[in-house]
Residue frames relative to the residue before (quaternion, step in Angstrom):
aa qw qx qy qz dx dy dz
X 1.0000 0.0000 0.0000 0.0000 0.00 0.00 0.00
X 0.1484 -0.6432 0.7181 0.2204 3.70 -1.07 0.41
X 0.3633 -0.5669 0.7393 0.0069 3.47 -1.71 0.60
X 0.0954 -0.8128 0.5459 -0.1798 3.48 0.16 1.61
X 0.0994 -0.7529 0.6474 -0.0636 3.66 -0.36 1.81
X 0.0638 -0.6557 0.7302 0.1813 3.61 -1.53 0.36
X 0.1175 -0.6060 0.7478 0.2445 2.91 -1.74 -0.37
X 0.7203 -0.5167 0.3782 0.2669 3.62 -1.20 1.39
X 0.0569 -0.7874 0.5834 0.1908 3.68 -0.51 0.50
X 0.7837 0.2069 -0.1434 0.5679 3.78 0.84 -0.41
X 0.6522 -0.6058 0.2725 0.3652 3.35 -1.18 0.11
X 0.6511 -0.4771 0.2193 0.5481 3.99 -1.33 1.24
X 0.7020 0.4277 -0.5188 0.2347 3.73 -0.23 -0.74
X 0.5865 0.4625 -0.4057 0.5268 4.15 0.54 -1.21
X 0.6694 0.3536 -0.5046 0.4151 4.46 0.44 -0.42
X 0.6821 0.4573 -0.3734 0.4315 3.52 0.66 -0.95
X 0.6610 0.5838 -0.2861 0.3746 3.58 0.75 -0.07
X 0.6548 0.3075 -0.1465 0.6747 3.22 1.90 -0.42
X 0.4139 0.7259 -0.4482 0.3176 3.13 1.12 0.35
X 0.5991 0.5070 -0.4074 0.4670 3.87 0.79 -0.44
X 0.5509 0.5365 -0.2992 0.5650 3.66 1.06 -0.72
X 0.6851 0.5265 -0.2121 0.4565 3.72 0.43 -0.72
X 0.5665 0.4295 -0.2588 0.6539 3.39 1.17 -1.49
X 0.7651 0.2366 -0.3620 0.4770 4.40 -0.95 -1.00
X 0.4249 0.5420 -0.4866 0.5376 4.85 0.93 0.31
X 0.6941 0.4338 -0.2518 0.5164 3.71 0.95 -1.00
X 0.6921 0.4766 -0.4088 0.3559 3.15 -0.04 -1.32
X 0.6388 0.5969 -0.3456 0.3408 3.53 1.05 -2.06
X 0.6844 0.6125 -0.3183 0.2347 3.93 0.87 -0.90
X 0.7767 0.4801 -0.1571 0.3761 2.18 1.65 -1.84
X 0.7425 0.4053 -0.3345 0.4153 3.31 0.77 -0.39
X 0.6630 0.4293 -0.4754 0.3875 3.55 1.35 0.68
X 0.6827 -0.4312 0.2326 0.5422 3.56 1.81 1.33
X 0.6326 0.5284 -0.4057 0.3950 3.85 0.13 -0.59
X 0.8128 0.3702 -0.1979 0.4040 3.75 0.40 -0.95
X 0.0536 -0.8560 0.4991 0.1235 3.49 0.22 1.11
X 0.6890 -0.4098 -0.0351 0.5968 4.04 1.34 -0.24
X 0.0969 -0.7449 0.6521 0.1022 3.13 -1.46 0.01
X 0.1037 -0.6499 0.7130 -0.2421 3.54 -1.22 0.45
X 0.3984 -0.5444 0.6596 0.3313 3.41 -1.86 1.35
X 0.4620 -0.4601 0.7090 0.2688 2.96 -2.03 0.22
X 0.5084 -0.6974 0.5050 -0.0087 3.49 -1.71 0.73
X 0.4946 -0.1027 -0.7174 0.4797 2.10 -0.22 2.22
X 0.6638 -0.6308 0.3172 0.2467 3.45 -0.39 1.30
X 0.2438 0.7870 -0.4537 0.3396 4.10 0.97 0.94
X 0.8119 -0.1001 0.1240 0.5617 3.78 1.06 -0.57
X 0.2231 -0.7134 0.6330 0.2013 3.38 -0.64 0.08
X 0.1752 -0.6813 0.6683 0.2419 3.55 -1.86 0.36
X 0.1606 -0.6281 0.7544 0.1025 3.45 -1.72 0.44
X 0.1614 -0.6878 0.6929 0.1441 3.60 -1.65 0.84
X 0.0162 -0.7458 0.6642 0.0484 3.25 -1.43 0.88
X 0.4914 -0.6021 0.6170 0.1237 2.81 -1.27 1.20
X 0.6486 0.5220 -0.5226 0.1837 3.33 -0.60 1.76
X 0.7928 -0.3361 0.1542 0.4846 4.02 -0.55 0.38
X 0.8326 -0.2958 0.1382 0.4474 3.10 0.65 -1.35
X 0.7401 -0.6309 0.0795 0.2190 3.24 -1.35 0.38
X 0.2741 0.7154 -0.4115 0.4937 3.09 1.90 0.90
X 0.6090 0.4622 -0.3247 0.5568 3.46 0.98 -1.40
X 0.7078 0.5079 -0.3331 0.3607 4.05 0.31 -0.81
X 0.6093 0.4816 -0.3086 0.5491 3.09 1.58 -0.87
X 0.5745 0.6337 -0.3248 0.4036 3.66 0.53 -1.05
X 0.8363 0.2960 -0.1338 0.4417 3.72 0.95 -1.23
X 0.6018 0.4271 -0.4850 0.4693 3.24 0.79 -0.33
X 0.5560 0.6282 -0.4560 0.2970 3.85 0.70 -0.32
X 0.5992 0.5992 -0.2589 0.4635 3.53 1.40 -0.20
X 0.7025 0.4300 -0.3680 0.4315 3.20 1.59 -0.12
X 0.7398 -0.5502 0.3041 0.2398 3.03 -1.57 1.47
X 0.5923 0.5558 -0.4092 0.4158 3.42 1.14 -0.44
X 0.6448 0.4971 -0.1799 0.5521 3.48 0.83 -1.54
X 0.7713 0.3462 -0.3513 0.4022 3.82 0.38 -0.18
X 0.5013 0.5581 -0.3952 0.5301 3.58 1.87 -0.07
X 0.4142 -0.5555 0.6030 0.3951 3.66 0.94 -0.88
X 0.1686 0.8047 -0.4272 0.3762 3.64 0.68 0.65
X 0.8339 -0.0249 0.3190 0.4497 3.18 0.37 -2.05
X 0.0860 -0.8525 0.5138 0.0421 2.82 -0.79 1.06
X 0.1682 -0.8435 0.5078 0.0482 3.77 0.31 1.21
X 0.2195 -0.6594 0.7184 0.0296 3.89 -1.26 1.32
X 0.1126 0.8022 -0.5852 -0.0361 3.65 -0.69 0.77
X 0.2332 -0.6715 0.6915 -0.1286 3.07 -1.48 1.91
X 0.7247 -0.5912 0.3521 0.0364 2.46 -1.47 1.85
X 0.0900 0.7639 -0.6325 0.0914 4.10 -0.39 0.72
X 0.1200 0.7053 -0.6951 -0.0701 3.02 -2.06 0.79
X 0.2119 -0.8957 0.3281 0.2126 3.46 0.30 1.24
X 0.2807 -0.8511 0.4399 0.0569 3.38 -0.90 0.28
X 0.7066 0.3647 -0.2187 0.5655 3.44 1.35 -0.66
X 0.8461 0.2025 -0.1697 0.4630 4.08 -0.67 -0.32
X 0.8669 -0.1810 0.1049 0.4525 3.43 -1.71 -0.67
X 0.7216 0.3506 -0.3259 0.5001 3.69 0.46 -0.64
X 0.4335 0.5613 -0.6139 0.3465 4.39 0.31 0.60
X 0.7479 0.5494 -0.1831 0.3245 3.33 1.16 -0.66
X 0.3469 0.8834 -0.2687 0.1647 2.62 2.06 -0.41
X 0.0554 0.7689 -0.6291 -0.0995 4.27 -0.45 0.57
X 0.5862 -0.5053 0.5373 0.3352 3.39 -1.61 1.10
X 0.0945 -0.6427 0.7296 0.2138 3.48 -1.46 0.82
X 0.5201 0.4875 -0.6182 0.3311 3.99 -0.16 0.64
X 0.5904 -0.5457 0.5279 0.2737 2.79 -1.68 -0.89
């Protein structure tokens, strides 16, 4: 899994404004298996998204598709993860 952090490139109203575009970029991931969650972080500066793939080319490769990152919005850094302790250790790929 990679663990995909951003940090806000413009100000909350132009993200919250691209944010429906951002939200149907998610949905499209999650329900083709790649997005496992995401969610802003608190105090609202970036947001993180986990994808379930090999490596960090493929993380790099997808998060470029998101409408944020192609507005200049966001800038996502993605760091390697292999959990081990609660609900996600158990975690099984649903693609192929």
């Amino acid at each position: 899994m990679f663990v995909m952090i951003s940090k806000y490139q413009a100000p909350l109203a132009e993200l919250d404004a691209a944010r429906p575009d951002h939200a149907q970029y998610l949905d499209r991931l999650e329900a083709a298996g790649y997005v496992v969650t995401a969610g802003r972080q608190d105090p609202p500066v970036g947001g993180i998204v986990v994808f379930d793939v090999d490596t960090a080319e493929e993380a790099r490769a997808l998060i470029a598709e998101d409408p944020y990152v192609q507005r200049g919005l966001a800038a996502y850094e993605p760091v390697g993860w292999e959990p081990t302790r609660g609900p996600l250790a158990s975690w099984k790929r649903t693609r192929g």
